[in-house]
Every structure is written in structure tokens, then in C-alpha cells.
C-alpha positions as CSV (number, residue, x, y, z in Angstrom):
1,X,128.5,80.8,54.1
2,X,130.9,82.6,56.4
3,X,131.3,85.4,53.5
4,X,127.2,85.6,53.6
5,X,127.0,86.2,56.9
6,X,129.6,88.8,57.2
7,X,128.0,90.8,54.8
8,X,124.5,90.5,56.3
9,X,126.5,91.9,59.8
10,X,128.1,94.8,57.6
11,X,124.2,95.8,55.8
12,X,122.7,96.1,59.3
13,X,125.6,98.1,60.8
14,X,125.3,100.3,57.9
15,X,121.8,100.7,58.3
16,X,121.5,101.1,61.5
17,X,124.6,104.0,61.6
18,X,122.3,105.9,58.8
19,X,119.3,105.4,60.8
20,X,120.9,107.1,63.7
21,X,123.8,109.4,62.4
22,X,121.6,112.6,61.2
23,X,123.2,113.4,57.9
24,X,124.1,110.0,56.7
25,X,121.5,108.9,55.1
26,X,123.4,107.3,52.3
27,X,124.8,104.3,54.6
28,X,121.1,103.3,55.5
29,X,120.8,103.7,51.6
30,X,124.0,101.8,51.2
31,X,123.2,99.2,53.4
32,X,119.6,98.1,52.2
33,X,121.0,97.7,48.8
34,X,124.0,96.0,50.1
35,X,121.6,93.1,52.2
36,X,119.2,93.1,49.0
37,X,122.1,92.1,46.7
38,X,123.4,89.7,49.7
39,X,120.1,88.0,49.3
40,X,120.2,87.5,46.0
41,X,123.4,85.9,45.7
42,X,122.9,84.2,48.6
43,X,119.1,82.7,47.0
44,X,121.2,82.2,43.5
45,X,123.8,79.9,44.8
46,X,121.6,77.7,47.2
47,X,119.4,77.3,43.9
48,X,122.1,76.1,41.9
49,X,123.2,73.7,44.9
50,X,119.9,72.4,45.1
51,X,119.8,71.6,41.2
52,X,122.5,69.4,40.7
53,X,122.1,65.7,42.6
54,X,124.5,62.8,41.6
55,X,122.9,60.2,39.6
56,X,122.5,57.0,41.6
């Protein structure tokens, strides 16, 4: 969760440094993919988590 998180706090700095910086645009670019794939992985594991109970 802690890894998660991180990365979320490195997409937004990313994004928001290409937002501001003129010239690079790539690290907004770099960070939007960077939180999309963030989500993903994040959505995948707490799917899998949610799958599995222990029988009773």
C-alpha cells in the first residue's frame, strides 16, 4: 500500500512540473500514464484480494 501511494505522490509531481515547466511537456505525459498504470495495478490486486475468502 505504502508502494501505491508513493507512486500516486510521484504521477502528480510529475504532472504538475509539466504543467508548469514550459517545455516539459513529456513529464505531464509521463505522469498521467504513470497514475493510470498505478490504478490499474492498484484495482488488479485489490480484485484478487477480494476473490479469495477461507472456507469456514
Amino acid at each position: 500500500m505504502a508502494l501505491f501511494l508513493f507512486v500516486v505522490i510521484v504521477a502528480i509531481a510529475l504532472g504538475l512540473v509539466g504543467a508548469v515547466v514550459k517545455g516539459l511537456f513529456f513529464l505531464l505525459i509521463i505522469g498521467v500514464v504513470l497514475f493510470l498504470a498505478d490504478l490499474v495495478v492498484g484495482g488488479v490486486r485489490m480484485g484478487r484480494r477480494r476473490g479469495t475468502r477461507p472456507a469456514r
